[in-house]
Structure formats: C-alpha cells, structure tokens
C-alpha positions in Angstrom: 1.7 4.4 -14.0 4.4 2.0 -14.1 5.9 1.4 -10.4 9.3 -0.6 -10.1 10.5 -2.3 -7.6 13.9 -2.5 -7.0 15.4 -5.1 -4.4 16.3 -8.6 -2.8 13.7 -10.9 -3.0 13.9 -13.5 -0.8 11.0 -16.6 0.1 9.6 -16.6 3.1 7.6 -19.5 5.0 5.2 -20.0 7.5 4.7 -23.1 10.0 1.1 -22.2 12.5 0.7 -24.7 15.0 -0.1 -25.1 19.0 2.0 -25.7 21.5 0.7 -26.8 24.3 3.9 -29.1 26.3 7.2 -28.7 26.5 10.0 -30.9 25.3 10.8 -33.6 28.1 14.6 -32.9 28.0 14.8 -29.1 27.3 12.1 -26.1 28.2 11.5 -25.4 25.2 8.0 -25.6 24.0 6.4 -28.6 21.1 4.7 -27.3 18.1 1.8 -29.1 16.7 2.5 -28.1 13.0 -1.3 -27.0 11.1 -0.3 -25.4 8.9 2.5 -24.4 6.2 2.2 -21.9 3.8 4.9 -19.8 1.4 5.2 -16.5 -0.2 7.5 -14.3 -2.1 9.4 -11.9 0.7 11.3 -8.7 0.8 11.3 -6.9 -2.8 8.7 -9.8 -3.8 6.2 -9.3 -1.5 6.5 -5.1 -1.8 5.7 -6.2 -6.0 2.7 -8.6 -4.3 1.2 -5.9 -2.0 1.1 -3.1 -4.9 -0.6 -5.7 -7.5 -2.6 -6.3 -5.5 -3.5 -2.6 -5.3 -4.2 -2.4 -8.9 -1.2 -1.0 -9.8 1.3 -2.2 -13.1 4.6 -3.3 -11.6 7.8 -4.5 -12.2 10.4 -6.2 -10.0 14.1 -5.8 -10.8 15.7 -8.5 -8.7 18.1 -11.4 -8.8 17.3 -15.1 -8.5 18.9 -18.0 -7.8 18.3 -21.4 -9.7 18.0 -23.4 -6.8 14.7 -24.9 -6.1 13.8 -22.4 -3.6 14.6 -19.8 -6.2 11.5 -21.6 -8.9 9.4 -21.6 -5.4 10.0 -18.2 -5.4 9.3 -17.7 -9.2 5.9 -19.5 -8.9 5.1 -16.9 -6.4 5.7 -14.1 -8.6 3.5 -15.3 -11.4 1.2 -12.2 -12.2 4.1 -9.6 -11.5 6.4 -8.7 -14.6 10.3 -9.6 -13.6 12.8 -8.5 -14.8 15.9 -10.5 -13.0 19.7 -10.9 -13.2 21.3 -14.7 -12.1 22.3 -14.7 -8.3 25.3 -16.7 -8.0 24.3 -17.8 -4.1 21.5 -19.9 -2.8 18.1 -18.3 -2.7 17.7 -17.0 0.9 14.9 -18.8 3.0 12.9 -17.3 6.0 11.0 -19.5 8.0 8.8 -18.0 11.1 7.2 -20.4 13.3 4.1 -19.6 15.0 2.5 -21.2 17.8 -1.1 -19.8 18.6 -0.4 -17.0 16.6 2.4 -15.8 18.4 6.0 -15.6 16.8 8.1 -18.8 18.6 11.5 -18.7 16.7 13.0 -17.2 12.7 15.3 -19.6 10.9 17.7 -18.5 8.3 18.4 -20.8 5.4 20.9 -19.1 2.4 21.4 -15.6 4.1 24.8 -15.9 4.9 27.3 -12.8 3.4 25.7 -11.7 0.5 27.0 -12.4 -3.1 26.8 -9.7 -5.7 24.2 -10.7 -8.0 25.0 -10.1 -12.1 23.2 -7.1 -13.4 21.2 -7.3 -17.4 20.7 -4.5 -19.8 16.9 -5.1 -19.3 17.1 -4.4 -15.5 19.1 -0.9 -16.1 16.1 -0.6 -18.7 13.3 -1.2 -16.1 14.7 1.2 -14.0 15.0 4.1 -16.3 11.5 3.7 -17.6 9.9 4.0 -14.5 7.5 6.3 -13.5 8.0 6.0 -9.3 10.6 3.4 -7.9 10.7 1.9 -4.7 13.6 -0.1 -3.2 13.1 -2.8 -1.1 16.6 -3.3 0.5 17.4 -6.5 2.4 20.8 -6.2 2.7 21.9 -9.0 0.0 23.9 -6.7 -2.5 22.0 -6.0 -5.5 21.8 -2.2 -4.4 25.4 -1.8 -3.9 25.9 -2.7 -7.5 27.2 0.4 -9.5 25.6 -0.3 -12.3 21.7 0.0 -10.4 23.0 2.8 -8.5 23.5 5.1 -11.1 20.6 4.0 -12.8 18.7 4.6 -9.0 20.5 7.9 -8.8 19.7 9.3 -12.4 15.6 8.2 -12.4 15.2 9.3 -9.3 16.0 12.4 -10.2 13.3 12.6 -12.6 10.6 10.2 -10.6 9.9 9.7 -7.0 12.3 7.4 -5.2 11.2 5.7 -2.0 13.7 3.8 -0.4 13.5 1.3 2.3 17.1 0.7 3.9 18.5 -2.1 5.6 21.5 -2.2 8.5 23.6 -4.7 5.9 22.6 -2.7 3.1 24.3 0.2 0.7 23.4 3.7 1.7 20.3 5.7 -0.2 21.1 7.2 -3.3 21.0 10.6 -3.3 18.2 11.7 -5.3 16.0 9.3 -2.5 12.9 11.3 -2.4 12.1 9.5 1.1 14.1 7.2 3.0 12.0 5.1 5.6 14.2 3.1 8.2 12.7 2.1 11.5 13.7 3.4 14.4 16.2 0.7 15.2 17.7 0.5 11.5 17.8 4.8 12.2 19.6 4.6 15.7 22.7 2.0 14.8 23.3 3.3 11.4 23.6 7.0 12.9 24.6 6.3 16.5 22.2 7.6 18.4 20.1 5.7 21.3 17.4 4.0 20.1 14.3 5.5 21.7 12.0 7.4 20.2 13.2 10.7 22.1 16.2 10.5 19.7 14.8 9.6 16.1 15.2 14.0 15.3 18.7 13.8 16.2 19.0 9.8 14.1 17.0 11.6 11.2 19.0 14.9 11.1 22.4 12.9 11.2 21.1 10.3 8.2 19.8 13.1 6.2 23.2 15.3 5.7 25.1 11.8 5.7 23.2 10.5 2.7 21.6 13.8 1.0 18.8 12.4 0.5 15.2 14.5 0.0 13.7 13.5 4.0 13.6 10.8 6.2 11.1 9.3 7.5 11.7 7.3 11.1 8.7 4.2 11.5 8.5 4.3 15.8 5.8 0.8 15.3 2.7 1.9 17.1 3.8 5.8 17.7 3.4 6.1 14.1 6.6 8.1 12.4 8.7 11.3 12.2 9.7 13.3 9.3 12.0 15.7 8.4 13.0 17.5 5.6 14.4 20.8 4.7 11.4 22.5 4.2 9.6 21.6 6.9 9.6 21.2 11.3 10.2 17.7 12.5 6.5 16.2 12.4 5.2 13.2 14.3 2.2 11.5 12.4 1.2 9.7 14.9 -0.8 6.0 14.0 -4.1 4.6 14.9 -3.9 2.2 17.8 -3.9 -1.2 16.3 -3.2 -4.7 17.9 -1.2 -6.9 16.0 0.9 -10.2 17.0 3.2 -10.2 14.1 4.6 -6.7 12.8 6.0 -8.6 9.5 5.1 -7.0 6.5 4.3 -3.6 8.0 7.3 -1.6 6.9 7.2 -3.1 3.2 3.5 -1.6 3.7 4.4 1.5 4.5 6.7 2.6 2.1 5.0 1.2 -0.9 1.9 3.4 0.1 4.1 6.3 0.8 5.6 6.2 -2.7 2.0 5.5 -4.2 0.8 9.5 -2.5 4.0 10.8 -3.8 3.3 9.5 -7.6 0.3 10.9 -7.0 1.5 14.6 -6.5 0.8 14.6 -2.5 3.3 16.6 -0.1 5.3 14.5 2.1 3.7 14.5 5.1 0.6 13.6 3.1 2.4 11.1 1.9 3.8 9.6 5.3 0.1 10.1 6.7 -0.8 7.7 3.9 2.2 4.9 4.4 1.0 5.2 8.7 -2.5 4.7 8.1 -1.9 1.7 5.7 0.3 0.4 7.6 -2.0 0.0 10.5 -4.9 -1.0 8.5 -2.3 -3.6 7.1 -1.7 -5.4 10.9 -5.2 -4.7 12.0 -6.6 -6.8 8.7 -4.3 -9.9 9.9 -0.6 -8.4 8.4 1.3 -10.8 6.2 0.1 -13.9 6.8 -3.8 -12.4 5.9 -2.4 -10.8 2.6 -5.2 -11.6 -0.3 -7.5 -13.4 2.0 -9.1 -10.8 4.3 -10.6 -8.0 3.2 -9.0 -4.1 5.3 -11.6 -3.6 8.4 -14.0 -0.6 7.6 -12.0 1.7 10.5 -9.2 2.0 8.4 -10.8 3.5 5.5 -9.0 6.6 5.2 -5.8 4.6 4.7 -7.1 2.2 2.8 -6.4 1.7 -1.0 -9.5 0.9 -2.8 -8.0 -1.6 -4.9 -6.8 -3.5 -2.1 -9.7 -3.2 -0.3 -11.6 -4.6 -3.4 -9.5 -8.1 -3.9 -9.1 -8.7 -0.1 -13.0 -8.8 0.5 -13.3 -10.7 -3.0 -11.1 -13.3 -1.9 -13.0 -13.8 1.6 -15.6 -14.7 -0.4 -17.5 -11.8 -0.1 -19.6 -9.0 -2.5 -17.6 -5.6 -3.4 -20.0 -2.8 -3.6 -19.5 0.5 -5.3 -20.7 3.3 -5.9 -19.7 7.0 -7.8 -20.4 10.6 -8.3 -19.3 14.0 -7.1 -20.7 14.3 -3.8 -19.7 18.4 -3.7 -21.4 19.2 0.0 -22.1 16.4 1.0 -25.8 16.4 2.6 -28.3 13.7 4.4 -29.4 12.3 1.3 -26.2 11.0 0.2 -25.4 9.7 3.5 -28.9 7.4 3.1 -27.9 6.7 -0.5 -24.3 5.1 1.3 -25.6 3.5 4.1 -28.3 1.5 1.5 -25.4 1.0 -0.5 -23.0 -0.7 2.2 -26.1 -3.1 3.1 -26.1 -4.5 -0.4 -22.4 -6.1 0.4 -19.4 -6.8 2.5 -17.5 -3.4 1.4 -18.7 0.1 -0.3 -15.9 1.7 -2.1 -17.0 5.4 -3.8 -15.8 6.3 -6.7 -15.2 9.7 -6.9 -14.9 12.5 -9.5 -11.8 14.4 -9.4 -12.0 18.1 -9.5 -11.5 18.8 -12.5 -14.1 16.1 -13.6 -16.8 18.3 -11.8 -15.8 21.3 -13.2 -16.1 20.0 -16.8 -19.5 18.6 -15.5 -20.5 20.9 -13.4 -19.0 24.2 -14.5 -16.3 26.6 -13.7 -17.5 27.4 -10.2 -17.3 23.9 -9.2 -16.9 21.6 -6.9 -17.3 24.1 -4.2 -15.3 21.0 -1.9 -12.3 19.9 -3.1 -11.3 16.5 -4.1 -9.1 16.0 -1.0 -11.8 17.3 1.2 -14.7 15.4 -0.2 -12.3 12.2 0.4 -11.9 13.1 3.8 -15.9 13.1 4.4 -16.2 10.5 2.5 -13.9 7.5 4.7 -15.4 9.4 8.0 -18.9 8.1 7.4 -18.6 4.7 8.9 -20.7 2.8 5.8 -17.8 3.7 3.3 -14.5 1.3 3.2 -12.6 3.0 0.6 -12.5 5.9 -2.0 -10.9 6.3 -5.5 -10.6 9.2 -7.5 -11.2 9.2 -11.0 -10.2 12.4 -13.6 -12.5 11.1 -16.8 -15.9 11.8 -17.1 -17.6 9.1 -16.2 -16.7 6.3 -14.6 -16.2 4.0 -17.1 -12.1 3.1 -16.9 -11.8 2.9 -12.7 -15.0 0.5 -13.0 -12.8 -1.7 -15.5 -10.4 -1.7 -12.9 -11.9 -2.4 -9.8 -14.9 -4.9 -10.6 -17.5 -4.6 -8.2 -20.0 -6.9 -8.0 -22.5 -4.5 -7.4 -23.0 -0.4 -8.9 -25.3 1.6 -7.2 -26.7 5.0 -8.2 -28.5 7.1 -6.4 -31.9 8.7 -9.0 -35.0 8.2 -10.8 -33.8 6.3 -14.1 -33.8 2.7 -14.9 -30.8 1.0 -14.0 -29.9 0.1 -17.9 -30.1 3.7 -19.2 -26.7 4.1 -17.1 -24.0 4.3 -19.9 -21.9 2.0 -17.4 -24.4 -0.6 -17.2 -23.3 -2.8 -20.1 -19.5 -2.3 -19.2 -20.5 -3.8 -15.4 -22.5 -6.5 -16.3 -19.9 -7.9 -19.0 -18.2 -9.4 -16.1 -21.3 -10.9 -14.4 -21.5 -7.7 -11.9 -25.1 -5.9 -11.3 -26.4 -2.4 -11.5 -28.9 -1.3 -8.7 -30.4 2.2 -8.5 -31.8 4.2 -5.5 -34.1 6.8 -5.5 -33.1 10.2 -4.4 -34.0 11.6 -1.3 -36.4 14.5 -2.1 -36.0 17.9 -0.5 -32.0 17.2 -0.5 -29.6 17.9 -3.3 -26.4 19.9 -3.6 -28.0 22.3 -6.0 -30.5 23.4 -3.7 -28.0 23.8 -0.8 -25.4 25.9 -3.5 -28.6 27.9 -3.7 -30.0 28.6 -0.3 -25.9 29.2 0.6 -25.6 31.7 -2.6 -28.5 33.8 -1.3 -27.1 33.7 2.5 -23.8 35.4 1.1 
C-alpha cells in the first residue's frame, strides 16, 4: 500500500536544558543548554512516523535550497520525495525546553507563505496513491490548483485524510476525514472554543467544505465525529500525562488514515488515531520518536510496526509470536505470558479470517478477526497485534523482524517452515509445549454438543 503524504515540511529543533536562576536584569529564566537535537517537521515528520510503521511512503512537498532546507533533506533519507523548489527560506521551529517543560517557540523563515512550484512527478505521486494524507501547515503548497485537483480527483477514488491548518486552504471536497483541533475548529467556524461547542464547529465546517466527516481532537477528552450517517460521537481517550502535546495531532491522523486504508468504519478509524495518539505522548511524544519503545497499556492502539522499531532502538529484544487463537483459552494465555518473558515486547501475529477458514475450514474462525484482536491487546503480556491474510506467516515476519519466534507445540523448532526465513537475519526460533487438556478443538467440541 502506497501512502502519500501531501504537505509543508518544515525542520524543527530541539534545545533541553535546566534552568535553575533567573537572568539578573529581567525575570526571565537561564537555560543550561544539554542538549540539541533536529528532525524533519510538519508533512516530514507525518512521512517519519508512518515509516516507521512499516508502511511505503512518499512525501510530495516543496524545499528550499537553503541550508536548512539540506538539514531537512538529510532527515528524510529513508522516505521517497518527491518535491517541487520553494522559492522562500526553509521554515525553522525551534522549542526550548527547560526540565522538560516547554519555555519559549522561535520562528525562523515562517513569515507569509510563498507559493511553492509544482512538478509533473508530484501531480504523479498523487494520482498513484493508494490513501493520501495532507499534512497542512499553512505555507501554500495546498492552495496550489494544480495539487488541488489532483487532491480532489484521488480522493475520490482513495481515502483522503486531511489535517487543516488556521492559515491554510480549505479541505478538498472528496476529504474522507478532516481532523482540526478544537481550536483550529472554533476560529475557522466561529463558534466558542470549548468543547460544549465542537457539534455546532463540526456541523458548520462540514456543509462549508463538503467534506465526508469531521473529526474535532479536544487533547485529553479524546475527539468528536460527525458524519452524515451517523449521531455525533465522542471517542473519548485514555488518560495520559504528557509535557509536550507536539506531534500528537500528526499522530492521530496518520493512524486514522492507516484504519480507513484498511477498510475500518469511521469511528473505528477515529478510535484508532485517539488511542495512538495517546500511546504516542505516553511513550515520550516527539522528542522520544524511534528511541523508546509504545508502553504495553497502549496496546490496543498500538501499531505493531511501530511498536517493533521503538523497542529495537532502546536496545531492546522484539518478541513474536503467530497463529489463529479462535477462543481463546488458558493455554494460550500461558503460551503469551512465556512468550513476553523471553523479551522487552510480544507482538502476535495473527491470522486473518479468511486465513483460518482456508486452514481451518468453512465453519471457521468461530471469533472474528476484529474480536480475537480485541482479546488479544487486553491480556497485559501482549504489546501489539498484526493481521496477516496468507497462510503462513512468512511475508509479515519479513517485515517485522523479531528477534525472537515462538510457537506454541511438540515439534522441533527447525521443522517450522519459518525457521530458515527468521534466522537469515540473525533472529531465533523457540518453541513451547502445549498445555495439555486445553485446545480450541476440544472447546469447539464440548460447545457443539452443549448446543
């Protein structure tokens, strides 16, 4: 699946420090810089946050060639780019941080936007996408006519998340989901901005721009939806304490689009982009991106990609583990909780239905997919679970990596068909033994002769 982001990229910076006096001649306080660190922002870091997930994506953009604009290129390396020249200086965002806490935001280059020049190739990128998100940050490229008709006409075909911004151009119609914040919601439809008004904001921005539904981010309250098919719905979020809320919204909407590409119903979807979201801030937010791995609460949000690379680049061991687990009984939950000991996460890969009913036969899984993933990330040894539609296992493996496969049975560990495909990239294969007395079969039984 080809994802495309569609936006400004800008390059953001970090200064940590202490502060622990206060200038002599104003009260203002003295940072004790520790730290400085860089990253690709806005469209950039939506393209970082979904390679990381293990998804192929392509940023449509335009850069400057500044030097902050080849600081920003350097930070893209990994992410296919597909960019037009933009005839301004590369816009810089610097957040200081003392103790963690947000001190002050300086703005280098984001003065009134310039409209950027648009390629062949990026009106290409666009219409070969299989789900688009736009990452607006209010510096022009989306009020181009050019991109918006090539916005407009794929998402008509494809879903079309789009993330607006106050200074930006309005969503293009065939938006499948537009996701402003509650703020963003408020000013551009009028409205007070509280939470007892994001209906009324929603309803207004909805007829304005004819777009699919709209999706109002309230920060911790999680976020309402409405769309013409359903009631307004609050999905509210987990409670999650965070110091810096940066990165959460670009979080939120990437994950959104993901369920969408995936066939889930919009208020799947939102439930999706809220839970990430808060497993995003709870796991350290932006400025923990790639270094930590998602905390195990989360997992029901959690993307097991992501999950995968963030514990691998803590230094730590990514476990996994795969099979149908249709009713889901004692002996699997032992099998897990061995499993999750072996490592620092335990991500379940997990056959799709109609893997089990090629395996299985025509009157399974007796749990669907979506079920069976909803027992799965409630038992607190699992991190994360991916579905898979093959067979076997084989092609999600290649993808994620673990360092560790575990199966539950009898058999030796290399007369698993995956074994060779696992250890070609130094990973191990570990089985353990079933529990006896406890097995799906028997419980399809004993249910079968109860009805």
């Amino acid at each position: 699946m080809n994802i495309v982001v569609v936006g400004d990229t800008l390059l953001d910076e970090d200064i940590d420090g202490v502060a622990e006096r206060f200038q002599p001649d104003a009260p203002v306080p003295v940072v004790d810089v520790q730290s400085r660190q860089s990253r690709a922002g806005g469209a950039g870091l939506v393209a970082r946050m979904l390679l990381h997930d293990g998804h192929e994506v392509t940023l449509v953009t335009a850069l400057s060639a500044d030097a902050p604009g080849e600081r920003l290129r350097e930070h893209l390396d990994g992410i296919r780019v597909v960019a037009g020249a933009l005839p301004a200086p590369t816009p810089v965002k610097t957040r200081l941080r003392a103790g963690g806490q947000p001190v002050a935001r300086i703005d280098d280059g984001c003065g009134d936007p310039v409209l950027p020049h648009i390629t062949r190739d990026m009106i290409t990128a666009i219409s070969e996408a299989d789900a688009i998100i736009v990452s607006d940050y209010g510096r022009a490229l989306t009020a181009h006519p050019e991109i918006r008709v090539a916005l407009h006409r794929r998402g008509a075909r494809v879903p079309l998340v789009w993330d607006p911004h106050p200074r930006g151009a309005d969503p293009v119609p065939s938006a499948r989901l537009v996701t402003p914040n509650l703020s963003e919601a408020a000013k551009a439809a009028g409205t007070a901005p509280d939470p007892a008004s994001a209906t009324e904001a929603a309803g207004r921005l909805r007829e304005r721009w004819g777009c699919i539904a709209i999706s109002v981010t309230l920060g911790s309250q999680g976020a309402l939806l409405l769309d013409a098919d359903h009631a307004p719905a609050l999905i509210p979020a987990r409670p999650v304490e965070a110091a810096d809320a940066c990165g959460a919204g670009d979080r939120y909407a990437a994950s959104a689009l993901i369920a969408l590409a995936e066939g889930e119903p919009l208020p799947e979807a939102v439930r999706r982009g809220v839970d990430a979201a808060g497993g995003f801030l709870a796991a350290g937010g932006v400025a923990a991106l790639g270094t930590t791995r998602l905390p195990r609460a989360d997992a029901a949000g959690a993307d097991a990609f992501a999950v995968a690379e963030q514990a691998r680049s803590a230094g730590g061991t990514v476990v996994a583990t795969g099979g149908c687990f249709d009713l889901l009984h004692a002996g699997h939950v032992r099998t897990l909780a061995a499993a999750r000991e072996l490592g620092d996460c335990l991500i379940v890969c997990l056959n799709s239905d109609d893997s089990v009913r090629r395996l299985k036969g025509a009157e399974r899984p007796l749990i669907t997919e979506r079920d069976r993933v909803e027992l799965l990330t409630a038992l607190s040894c699992v991190d994360a679970v991916v579905v898979f539609e093959e067979d076997g296992p084989q092609a999600v493996l290649d993808r994620l990596r673990p360092d560790i496969w575990v199966k539950g049975g009898d058999y030796s560990a290399q007369s698993l068909p995956e074994a060779a495909l696992v250890e070609s990239w130094g990973g191990r294969v570990l089985t353990l033994p079933y529990h006896l007395g406890r097995s799906t079969t028997a419980l399809a039984d004993a249910i079968a002769r109860v009805g």
